[in-house]
N, C-alpha and C positions, 0 to 999 in steps of 0.2 A: 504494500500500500504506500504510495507516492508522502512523503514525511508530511506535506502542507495538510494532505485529506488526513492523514491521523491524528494528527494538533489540533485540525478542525474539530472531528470524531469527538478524540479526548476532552477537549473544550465543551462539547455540547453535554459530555457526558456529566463531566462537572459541573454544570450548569444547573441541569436535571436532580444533582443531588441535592445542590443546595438549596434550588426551590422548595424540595424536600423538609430541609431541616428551619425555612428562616420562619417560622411560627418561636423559634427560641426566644427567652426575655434576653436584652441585652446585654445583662447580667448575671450569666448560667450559676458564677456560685454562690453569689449573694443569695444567706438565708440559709444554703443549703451546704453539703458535705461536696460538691461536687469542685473537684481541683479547675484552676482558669487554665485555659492551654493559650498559650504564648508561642505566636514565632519567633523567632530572631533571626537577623540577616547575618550574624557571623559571631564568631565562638565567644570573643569578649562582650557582645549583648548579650549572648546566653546563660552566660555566668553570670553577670550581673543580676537578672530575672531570678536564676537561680537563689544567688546569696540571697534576697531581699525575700522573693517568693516563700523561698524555704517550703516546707511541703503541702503549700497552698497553691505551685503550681507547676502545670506540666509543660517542661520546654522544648520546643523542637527549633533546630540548628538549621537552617535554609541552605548555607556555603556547603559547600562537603569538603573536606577535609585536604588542603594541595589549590583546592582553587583561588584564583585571585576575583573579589567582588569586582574590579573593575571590567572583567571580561567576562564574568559568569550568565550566562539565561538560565532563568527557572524553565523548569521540566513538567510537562506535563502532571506527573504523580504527585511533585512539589507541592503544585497548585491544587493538587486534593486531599493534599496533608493541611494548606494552608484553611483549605475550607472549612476544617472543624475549630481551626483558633478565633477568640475572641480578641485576644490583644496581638498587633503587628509591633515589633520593635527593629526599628530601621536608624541609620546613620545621617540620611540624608545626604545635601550636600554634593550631590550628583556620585557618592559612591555605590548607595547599592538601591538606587530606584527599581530597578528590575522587581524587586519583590512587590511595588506599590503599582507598579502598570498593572499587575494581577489580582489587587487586592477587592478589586467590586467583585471578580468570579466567588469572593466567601462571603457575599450577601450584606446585608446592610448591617449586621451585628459586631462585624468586625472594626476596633478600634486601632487606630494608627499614630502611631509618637513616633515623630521625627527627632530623634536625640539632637540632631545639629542645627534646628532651629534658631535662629536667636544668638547663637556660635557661629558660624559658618555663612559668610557670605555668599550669592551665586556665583559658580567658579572660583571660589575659592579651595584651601586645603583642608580633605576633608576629617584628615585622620585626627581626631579631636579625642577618640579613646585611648590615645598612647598618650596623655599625659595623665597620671595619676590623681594630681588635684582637680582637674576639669573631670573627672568623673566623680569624683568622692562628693565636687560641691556644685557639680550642673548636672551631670547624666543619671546617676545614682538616685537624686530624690526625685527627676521625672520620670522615672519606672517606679519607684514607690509611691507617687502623687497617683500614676496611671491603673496599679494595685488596689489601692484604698477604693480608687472609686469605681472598679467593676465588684469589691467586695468590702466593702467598708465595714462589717461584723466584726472582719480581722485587721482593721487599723492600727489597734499597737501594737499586733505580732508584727505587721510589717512597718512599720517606726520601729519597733527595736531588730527588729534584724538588719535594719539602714545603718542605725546610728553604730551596731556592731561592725558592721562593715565598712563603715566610712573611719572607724576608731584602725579597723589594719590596712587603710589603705593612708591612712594618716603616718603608719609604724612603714609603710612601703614608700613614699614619700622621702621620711627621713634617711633610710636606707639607700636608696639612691642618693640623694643628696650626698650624703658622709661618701660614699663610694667614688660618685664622679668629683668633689669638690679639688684633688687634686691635677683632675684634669681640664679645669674651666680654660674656656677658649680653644680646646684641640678642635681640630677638623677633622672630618671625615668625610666617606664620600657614598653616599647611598644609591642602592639599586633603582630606588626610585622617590619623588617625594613623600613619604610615608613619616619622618622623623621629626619633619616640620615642629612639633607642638613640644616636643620631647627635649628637641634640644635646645629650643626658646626657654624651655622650666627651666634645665638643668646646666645653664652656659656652655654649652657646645658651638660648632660650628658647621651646616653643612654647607661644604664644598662644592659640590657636584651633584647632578644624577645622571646615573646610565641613564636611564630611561625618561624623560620630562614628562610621557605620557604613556603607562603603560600598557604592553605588547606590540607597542613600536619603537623598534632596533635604531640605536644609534645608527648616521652615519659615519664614514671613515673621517670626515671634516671635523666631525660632533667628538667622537672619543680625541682624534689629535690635540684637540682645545681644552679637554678633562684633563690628559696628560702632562700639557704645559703647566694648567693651572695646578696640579696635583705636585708637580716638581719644584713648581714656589713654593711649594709648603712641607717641603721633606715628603717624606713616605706615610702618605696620611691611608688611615686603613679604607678598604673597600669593603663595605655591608652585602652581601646579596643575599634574600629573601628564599624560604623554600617553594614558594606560590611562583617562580619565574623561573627559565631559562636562564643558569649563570655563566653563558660562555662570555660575552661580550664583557660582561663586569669582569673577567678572569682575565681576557686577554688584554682591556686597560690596565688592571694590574702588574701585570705580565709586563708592562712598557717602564714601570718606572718601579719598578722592585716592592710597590704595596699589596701588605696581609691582604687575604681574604678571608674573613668570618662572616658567618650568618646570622643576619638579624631574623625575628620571626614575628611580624605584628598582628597575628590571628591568631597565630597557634591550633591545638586540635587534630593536626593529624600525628601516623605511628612514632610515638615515642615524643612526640611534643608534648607540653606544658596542656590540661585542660581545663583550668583554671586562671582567671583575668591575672590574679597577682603571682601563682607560680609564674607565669608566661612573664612577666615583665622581670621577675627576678632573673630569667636566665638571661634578656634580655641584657640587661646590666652585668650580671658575671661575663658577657661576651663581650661587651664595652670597653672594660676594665682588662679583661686579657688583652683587646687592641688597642690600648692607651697603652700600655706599659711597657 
């Protein structure tokens, strides 16, 4: 069957189900024992949902595990996993709208929090989860503000599961800090702009990116200009991502004798971090290996 007629298909079939289920009240668990099911567009929302929800709610991870949101489409099945959640949690920001083009196929019941609302200008940067305080004190209680009011019964379980969480992202904050404060003003040179927010908190410097737009390859003009500028600055490390193709970031390396270590700003797949602040700790353990 030709892929357009089965998306079609699949589409209509979803359709049909949800017409099915939208007699639901807005608020499936308000009142009752029933868990809110949540999407999330990629693993550090999902954790987030998690910590705050705690077992008030059931998350489903939308990215799969290796992909990069900038270049991902939802799938068919996605979009029929997506139709039973009541709450959508997205980034915004033009990184992972793809989950919101789909989001009428789950009926009028489903709610949508743009975490980068109010953060995040049009076209601007959008990774606004990689800094630890812009989660603890802007993203973190708009998922718990979003909680209260699909089930407001459990309002202080989830206010103290915030304030719990925002207390060790407060302990991961300083942890960083003490860790990079010998390195304020190093440069480095990232696979792509992803670190933007990170190294604004923590006085860093980015240098470069392989990629200004990702899954489009530097040119030969494009790396030679990285190389130059990388050579005014000593041997500044090169980040590459496990979501990307690292030849091109290897073989600028390769030009002026800098590391290469991997950064990971999602985390989630084998043998990654699955959890928001494991993930940034190792984060930082690979920092500190290429500062030193």
């Amino acid at each position: 069957m030709p892929v357009r007629r089965y998306f079609l298909v699949a589409l209509l079939a979803l359709a049909l189900l949800v017409a099915g289920c939208n007699t639901k009240p807005s608020s499936p668990a308000a009142g009752t024992g029933a868990k809110i099911k949540v999407a999330a567009t990629i693993m550090p929302l999902a954790d987030m949902v998690s910590q705050i929800g705690g077992n008030r709610v059931q998350v489903l991870t939308l990215l799969p595990p290796g992909s990069s949101p900038h270049t991902f489409e939802i799938t068919a099945p996605q979009m029929k996993d997506l139709a039973g959640a009541t709450l959508l949690v997205q980034v915004g920001g033009g990184l992972d709208e793809w989950a919101g083009k789909f989001a009428a196929a789950a009926g009028p019941g489903l709610q949508i929090i743009n975490l980068g609302q109010g953060l995040v200008a049009p076209g601007a940067n959008p990774h606004i989860w990689l800094d630890p305080v812009l989660v603890r004190d802007q993203l973190a209680p708009k998922v718990a503000g979003a909680l209260v009011a699909l089930d407001p019964e459990h309002k202080d379980y989830f206010e103290t599961n915030l304030k719990k969480w925002q207390q060790q992202l407060t302990a991961l904050d300083r942890e960083i800090q003490a860790g990079l404060a010998p390195f304020a003003g190093y440069a480095f040179i990232e696979f792509h702009p992803a670190w933007f927010y990170f190294a604004r908190r923590y006085h860093l410097q980015e240098l470069a990116s392989v990629e200004e737009k990702p899954g489009q390859e530097p040119s030969a003009a494009e790396l030679a200009n990285i190389v130059q500028t990388a050579r005014s600055k000593g041997k500044p490390p090169v980040f590459i991502e496990p979501q990307f193709n690292p030849q091109a970031a290897r073989t600028l390396a390769a030009e002026y004798g800098g590391r290469v270590l991997t950064l990971d700003p999602l985390g989630g797949g084998p043998g990654a971090p699955t959890t928001y602040i494991d993930l940034m700790r190792r984060n930082l353990e690979t920092m500190i290996e290429a500062f030193r």
